[in-house]
C-alpha positions in Angstrom: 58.1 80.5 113.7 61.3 79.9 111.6 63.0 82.2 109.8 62.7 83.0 106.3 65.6 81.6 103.9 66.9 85.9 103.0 67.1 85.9 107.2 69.5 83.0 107.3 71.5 83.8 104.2 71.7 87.4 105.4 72.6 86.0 109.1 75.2 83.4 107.4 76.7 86.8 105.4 77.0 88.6 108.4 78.7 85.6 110.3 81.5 85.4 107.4 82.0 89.2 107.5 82.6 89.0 111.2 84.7 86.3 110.3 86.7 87.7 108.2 87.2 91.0 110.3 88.7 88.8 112.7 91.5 87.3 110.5 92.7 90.5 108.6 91.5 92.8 112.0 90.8 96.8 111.4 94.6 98.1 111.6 95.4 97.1 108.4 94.2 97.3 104.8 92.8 95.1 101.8 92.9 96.1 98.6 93.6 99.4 99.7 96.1 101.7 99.9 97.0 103.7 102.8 98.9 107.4 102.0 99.9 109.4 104.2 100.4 113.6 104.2 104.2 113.7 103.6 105.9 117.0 102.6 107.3 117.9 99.7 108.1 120.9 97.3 107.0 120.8 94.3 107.3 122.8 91.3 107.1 120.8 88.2 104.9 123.6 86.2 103.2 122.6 82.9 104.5 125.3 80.7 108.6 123.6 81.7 108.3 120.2 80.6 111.3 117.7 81.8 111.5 114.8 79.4 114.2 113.0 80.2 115.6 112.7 83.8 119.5 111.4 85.0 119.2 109.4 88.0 122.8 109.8 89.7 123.9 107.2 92.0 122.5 107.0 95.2 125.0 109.0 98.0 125.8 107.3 101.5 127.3 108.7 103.9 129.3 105.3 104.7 130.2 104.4 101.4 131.0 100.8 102.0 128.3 99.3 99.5 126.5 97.4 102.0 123.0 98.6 101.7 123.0 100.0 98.2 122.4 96.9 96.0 118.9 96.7 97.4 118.2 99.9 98.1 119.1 101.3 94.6 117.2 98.3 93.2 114.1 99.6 95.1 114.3 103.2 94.0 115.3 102.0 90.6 111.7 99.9 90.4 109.3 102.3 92.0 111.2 105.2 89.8 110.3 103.3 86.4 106.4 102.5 87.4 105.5 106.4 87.5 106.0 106.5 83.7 106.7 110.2 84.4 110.3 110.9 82.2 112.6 108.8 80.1 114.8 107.7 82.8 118.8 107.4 82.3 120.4 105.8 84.8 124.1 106.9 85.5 126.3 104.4 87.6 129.2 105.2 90.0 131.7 104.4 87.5 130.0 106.5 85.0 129.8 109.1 87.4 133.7 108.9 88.6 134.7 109.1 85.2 133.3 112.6 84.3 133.8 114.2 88.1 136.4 111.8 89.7 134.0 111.0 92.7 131.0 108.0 92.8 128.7 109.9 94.7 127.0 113.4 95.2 125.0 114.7 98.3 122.0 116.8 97.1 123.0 118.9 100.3 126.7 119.8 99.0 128.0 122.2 96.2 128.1 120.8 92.9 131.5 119.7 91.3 132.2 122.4 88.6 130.1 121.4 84.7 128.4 118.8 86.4 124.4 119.8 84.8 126.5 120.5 81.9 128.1 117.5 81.6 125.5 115.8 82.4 123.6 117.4 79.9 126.0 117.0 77.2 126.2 112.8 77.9 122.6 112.2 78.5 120.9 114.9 76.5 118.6 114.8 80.0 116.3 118.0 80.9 116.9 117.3 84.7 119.4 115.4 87.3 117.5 114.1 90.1 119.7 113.3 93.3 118.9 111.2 96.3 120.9 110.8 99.5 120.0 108.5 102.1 120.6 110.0 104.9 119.9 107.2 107.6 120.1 103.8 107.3 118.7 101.0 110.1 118.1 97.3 108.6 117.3 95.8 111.7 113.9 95.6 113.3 112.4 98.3 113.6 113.5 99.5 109.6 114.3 102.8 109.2 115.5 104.8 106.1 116.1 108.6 105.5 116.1 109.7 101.8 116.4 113.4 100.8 115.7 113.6 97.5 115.9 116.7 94.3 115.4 117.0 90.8 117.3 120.0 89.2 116.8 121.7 86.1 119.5 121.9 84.0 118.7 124.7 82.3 118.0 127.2 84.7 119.4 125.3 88.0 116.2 125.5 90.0 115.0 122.7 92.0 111.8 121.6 90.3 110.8 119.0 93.2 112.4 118.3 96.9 112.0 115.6 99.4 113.2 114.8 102.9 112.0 112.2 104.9 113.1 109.6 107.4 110.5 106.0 107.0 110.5 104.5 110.2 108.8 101.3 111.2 108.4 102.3 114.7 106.2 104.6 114.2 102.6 102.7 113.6 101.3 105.1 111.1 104.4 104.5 109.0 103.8 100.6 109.6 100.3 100.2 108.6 100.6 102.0 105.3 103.9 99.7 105.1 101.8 96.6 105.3 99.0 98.1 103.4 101.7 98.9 100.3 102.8 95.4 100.8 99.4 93.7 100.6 98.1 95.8 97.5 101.5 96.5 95.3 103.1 93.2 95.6 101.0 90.7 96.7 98.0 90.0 94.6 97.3 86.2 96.0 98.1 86.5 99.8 97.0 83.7 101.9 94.2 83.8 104.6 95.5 85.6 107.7 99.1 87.4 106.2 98.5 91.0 107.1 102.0 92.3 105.4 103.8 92.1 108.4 106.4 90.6 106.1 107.6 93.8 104.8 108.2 95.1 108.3 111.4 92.7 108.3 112.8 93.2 104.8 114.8 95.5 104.6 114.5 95.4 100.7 110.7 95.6 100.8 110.5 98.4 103.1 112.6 100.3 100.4 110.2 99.5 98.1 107.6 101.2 100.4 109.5 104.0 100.9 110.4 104.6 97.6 106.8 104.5 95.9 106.2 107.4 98.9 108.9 109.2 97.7 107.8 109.1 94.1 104.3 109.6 95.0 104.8 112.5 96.1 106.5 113.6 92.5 103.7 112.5 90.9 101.0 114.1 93.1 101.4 118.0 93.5 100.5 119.0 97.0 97.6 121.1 97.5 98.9 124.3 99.2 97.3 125.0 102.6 95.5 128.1 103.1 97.2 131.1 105.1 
């Protein structure tokens, strides 16, 4: 008895599923992105809207300029895409000028008038500051970034994060490749599974930056005590 022609094209669908499992295997997504439960602090309340945010430059513990080109450039990208303030970005020289120092930690005290010079040059609601507070460009990737946006008027911190991205760690590399594969590449070819992003250090900025910023857009729900 031969099957009917809905058993074979059902067993011939089946066959390419299986198929395709094979090539892009179960550890990795398509078309779908991975998050994971980072912590933040978050305290961007309707009722105190920020409108206009100034990104200060990046602070490195060795401030020799090697890694900040492409790390900046990452932060700067992912920043822009939440569409959440009008961003104005402050450079190092900008910076030197008003304080006499490039670079501010988020971790150190604040050089005297800075909010309020700030304020007074960018008409901006909020300074947010990021440090990177490890930096590892060779496989496996790793990047620290402690991040805060402060209110100028009141000096609060409206929203804190501190995390270190490492590519070790498999959960942080599947969501890596998973970022990878539905952010940036729309026309992958049969059998890329991201991995690619695991050995850029550029790209796995990127990643960690949209986690960062994720996490400014999405307000954490607070867990029960």
């Amino acid at each position: 008895m031969k099957p009917s022609s809905s058993l074979r094209r059902l067993a011939q669908w089946l066959l390419c599923l299986a198929g395709a499992l094979s090539v892009f295997g179960c550890t990795c997504c398509w078309r779908r992105v991975v998050t994971l439960p980072l912590p933040s602090y978050h305290d961007l309340q309707p009722g105190i809207p920020i409108r206009r945010v100034a990104m200060l430059p990046f602070y490195y513990e060795r401030e020799d300029g090697s890694p900040a080109t492409q790390i900046d450039a990452a932060f700067h990208e992912e920043l822009g895409k939440t569409a959440l303030f009008e961003i104005v970005w402050i450079d190092r020289a900008q910076l030197k000028a008003w304080t006499g120092r490039g670079q501010i930690s988020s971790a150190e005290n604040l050089p005297a008038n800075l909010l309020l010079t700030v304020a007074a040059q960018t008409g901006a609601n909020a300074v947010l500051f990021t440090d990177v507070t490890h930096y590892f460009p060779y496989q496996p990737i790793s990047i620290g970034v402690r991040s805060k946006l402060v209110d100028i008027r009141t000096g609060g911190i409206r929203w804190a994060f501190d995390h270190l991205f490492d590519s070790g760690n498999p959960a942080i590399a599947q969501a890596t490749r998973c970022f990878y594969m539905t952010q940036i590449q729309t026309n992958l070819p049969i059998g890329n599974d991201g991995g690619a992003v695991l050995q850029s250090p550029r790209k796995f900025a990127g990643y960690a930056a949209w986690e960062t910023y994720r996490s400014l857009i999405n307000k954490p729900i607070p867990v029960p005590q």
